[in-house]
C-alpha positions as CSV (number, residue, x, y, z in Angstrom):
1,X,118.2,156.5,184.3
2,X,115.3,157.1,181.8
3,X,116.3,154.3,180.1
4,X,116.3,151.9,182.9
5,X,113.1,153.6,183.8
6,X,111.3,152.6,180.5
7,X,112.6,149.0,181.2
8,X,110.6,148.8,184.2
9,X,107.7,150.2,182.5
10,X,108.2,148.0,179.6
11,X,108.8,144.8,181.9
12,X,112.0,144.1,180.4
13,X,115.1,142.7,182.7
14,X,117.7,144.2,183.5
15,X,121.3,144.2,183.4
16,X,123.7,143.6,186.2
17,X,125.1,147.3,186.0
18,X,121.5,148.7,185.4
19,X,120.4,146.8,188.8
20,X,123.3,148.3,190.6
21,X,122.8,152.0,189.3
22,X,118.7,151.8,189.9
23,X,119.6,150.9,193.6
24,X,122.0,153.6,193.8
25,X,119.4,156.2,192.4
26,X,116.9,154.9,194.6
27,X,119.0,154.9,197.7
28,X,120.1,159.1,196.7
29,X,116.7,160.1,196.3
30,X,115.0,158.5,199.4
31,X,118.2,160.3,201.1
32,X,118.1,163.5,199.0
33,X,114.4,164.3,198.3
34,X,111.8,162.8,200.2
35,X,109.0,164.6,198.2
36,X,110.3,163.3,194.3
37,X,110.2,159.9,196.1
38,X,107.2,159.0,197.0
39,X,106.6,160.0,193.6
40,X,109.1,157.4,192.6
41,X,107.4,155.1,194.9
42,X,103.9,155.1,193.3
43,X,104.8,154.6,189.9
44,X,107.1,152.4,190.3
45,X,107.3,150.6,193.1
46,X,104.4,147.4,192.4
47,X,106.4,147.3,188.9
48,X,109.8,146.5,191.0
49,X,108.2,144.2,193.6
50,X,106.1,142.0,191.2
51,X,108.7,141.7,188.3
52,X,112.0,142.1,190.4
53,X,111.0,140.8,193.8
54,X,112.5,144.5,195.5
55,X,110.0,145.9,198.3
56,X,110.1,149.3,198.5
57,X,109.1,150.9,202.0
58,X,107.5,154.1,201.5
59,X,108.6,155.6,204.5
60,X,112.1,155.3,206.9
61,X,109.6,153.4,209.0
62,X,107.7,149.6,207.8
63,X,105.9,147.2,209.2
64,X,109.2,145.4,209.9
65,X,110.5,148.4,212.2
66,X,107.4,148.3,214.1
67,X,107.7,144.5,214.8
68,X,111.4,145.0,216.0
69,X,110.1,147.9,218.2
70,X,107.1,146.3,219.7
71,X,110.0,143.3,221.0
72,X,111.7,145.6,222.1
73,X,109.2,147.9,224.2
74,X,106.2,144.8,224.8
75,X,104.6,146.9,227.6
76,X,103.6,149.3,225.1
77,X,101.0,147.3,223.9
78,X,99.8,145.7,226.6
79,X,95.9,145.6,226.6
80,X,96.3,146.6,223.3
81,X,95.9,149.7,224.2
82,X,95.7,152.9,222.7
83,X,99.8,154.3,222.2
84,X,100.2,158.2,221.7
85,X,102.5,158.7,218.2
86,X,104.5,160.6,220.7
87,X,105.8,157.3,222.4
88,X,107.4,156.2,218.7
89,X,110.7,157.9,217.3
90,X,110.2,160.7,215.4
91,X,111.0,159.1,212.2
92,X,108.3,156.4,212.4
93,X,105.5,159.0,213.1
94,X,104.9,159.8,209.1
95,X,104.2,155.8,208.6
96,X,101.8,155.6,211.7
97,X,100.0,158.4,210.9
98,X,99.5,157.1,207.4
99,X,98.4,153.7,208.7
100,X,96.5,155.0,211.5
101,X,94.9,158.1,210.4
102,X,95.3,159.6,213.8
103,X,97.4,160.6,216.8
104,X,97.3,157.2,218.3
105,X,98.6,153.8,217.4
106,X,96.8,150.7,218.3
107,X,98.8,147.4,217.6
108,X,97.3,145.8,214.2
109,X,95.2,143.2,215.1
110,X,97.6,140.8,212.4
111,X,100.4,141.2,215.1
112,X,98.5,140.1,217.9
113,X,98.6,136.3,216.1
114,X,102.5,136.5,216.3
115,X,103.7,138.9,218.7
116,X,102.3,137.0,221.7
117,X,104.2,137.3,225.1
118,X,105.4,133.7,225.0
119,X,106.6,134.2,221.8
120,X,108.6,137.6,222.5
121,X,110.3,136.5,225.9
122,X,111.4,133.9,224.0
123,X,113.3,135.0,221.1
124,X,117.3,135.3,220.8
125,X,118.5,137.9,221.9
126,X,119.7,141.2,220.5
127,X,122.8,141.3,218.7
128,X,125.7,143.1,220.2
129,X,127.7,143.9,217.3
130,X,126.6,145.2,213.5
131,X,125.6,142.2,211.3
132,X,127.5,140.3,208.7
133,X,126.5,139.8,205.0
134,X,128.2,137.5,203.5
135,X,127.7,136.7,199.7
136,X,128.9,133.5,198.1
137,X,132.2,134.4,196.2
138,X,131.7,132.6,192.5
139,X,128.5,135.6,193.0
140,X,129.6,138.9,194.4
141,X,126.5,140.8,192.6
142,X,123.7,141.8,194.5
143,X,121.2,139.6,192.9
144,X,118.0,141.6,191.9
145,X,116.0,142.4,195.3
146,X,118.0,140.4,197.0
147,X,120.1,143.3,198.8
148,X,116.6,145.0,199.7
149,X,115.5,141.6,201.0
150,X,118.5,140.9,203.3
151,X,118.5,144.9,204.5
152,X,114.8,144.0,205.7
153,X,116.1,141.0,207.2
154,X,119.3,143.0,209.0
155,X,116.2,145.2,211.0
156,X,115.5,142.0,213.0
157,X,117.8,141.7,215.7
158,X,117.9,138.1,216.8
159,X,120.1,137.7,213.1
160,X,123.5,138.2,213.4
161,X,125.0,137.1,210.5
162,X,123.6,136.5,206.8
163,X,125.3,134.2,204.3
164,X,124.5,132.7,200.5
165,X,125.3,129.0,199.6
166,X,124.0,128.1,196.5
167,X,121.9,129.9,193.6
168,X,119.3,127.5,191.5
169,X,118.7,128.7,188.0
170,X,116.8,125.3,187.0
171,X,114.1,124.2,189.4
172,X,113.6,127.1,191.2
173,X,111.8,126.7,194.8
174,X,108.2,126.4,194.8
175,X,108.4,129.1,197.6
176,X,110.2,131.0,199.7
177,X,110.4,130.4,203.6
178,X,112.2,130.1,206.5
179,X,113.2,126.8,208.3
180,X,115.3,126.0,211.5
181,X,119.0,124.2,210.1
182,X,120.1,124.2,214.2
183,X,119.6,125.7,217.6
184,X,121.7,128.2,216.6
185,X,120.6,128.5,212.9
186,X,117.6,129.4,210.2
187,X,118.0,128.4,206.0
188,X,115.9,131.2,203.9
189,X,115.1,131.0,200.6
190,X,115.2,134.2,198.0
191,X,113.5,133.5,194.5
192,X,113.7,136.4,191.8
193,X,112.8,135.9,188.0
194,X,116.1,134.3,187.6
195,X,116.8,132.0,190.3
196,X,116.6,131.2,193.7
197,X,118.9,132.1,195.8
198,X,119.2,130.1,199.0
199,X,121.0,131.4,202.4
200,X,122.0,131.0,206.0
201,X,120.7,133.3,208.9
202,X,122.6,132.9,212.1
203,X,121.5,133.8,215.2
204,X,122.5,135.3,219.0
205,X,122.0,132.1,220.5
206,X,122.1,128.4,220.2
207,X,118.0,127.3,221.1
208,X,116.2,125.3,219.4
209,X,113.0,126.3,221.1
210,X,114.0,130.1,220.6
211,X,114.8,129.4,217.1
212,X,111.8,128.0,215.9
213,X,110.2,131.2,217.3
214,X,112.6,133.3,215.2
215,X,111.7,131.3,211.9
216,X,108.0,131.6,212.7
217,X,108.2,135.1,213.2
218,X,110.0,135.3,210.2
219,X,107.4,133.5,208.0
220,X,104.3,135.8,209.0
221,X,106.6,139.0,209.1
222,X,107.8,138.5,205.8
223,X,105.5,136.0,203.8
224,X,102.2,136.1,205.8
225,X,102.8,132.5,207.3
226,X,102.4,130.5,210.3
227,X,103.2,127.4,210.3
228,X,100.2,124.6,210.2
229,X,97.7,127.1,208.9
């Protein structure tokens, strides 16, 4: 691992089964010791994002859990109001007190332009069953980040299914967004230093109305877009 770890240091890519065992050891210590993680995830973590396009979340909560939750429970922010931590799960209390600084949540006021009521009632619906990944079979390797980025994408529970097509070495997207394919349907695009990856999110239901909510969602929650801004 100290190898691998002077890689990322040095900026240097890496190979497929170096990829696969920094994930593992990633995965073992957020599991295994909290404490030599966060250490992990200050000296490293703006080294994997910016050169391997892998988000690390500091905490078992993010800002993409707290989305999902506010769909879920919209009366708790009603009036924007003042929430006691004691209202969240246990496990998200360590990330709102660290964004907070306090024993109360308000709802970021960067929310407030997505997570409007008319937007909320009227996104699919949550999925009964576990999602399905699905990578395209001439690439069965995780490219780099992009299992982080679709295990972001799995918290959002309108998706029900998450599927690769086609992988562009030469002429790589400009960027990466969402955009609606059908009622029923969203095409996302995942660019690392090597490629971009494009990919198929299918959703609960077949809207057109509800899915153009879902991809707008999408765009802020994930790029800090909304569309015609």
């Amino acid at each position: 691992m100290r190898k691998i770890l002077r890689k990322l240091i040095k900026e240097e890519g890496l190979t497929s089964s170096e990829s696969e065992n920094l994930l593992i050891y990633i995965d073992k210590l957020r599991s295994s010791s909290p404490e030599s993680y966060y250490v992990f995830f200050d000296n490293y973590a703006q080294l994997l994002y910016v050169n391997y396009n892998i988000l690390l979340s500091k905490y078992t909560w993010d800002i993409d859990n707290l989305i999902n939750h506010f769909i879920s429970h919209p009366t708790l922010y009603e009036n924007n109001k003042l929430i006691p931590l004691t209202s969240f799960p246990v496990e998200a209390r360590p990330y709102l007190k660290d964004m907070q600084k306090g024993d109360y949540a308000l709802m970021p006021s960067y929310l407030t332009t997505i997570l409007t009521p008319d937007i909320i009632n009227e996104l699919p619906s949550p999925r009964v069953h576990d999602i399905i990944i699905k990578y395209e079979a001439a690439n069965p390797y995780k490219e780099t980040g992009l299992k982080y980025h679709f295990e972001r994408l799995a918290k959002y529970q309108f998706i029900t299914r998450l599927q690769t097509y086609r992988y562009l070495s030469r002429n790589k997207a400009a960027f990466d967004r969402f955009e609606v394919v059908g009622p029923d349907c969203l095409g996302g695009i995942f660019t690392n230093k090597e490629k971009s990856i494009y990919y198929y999110l299918f959703l609960t239901e077949a809207n057109l109305s509800k899915a153009n909510n879902a991809a707008q969602l999408l765009n802020y929650a994930i790029y800090g877009k909304i569309e015609g801004t």
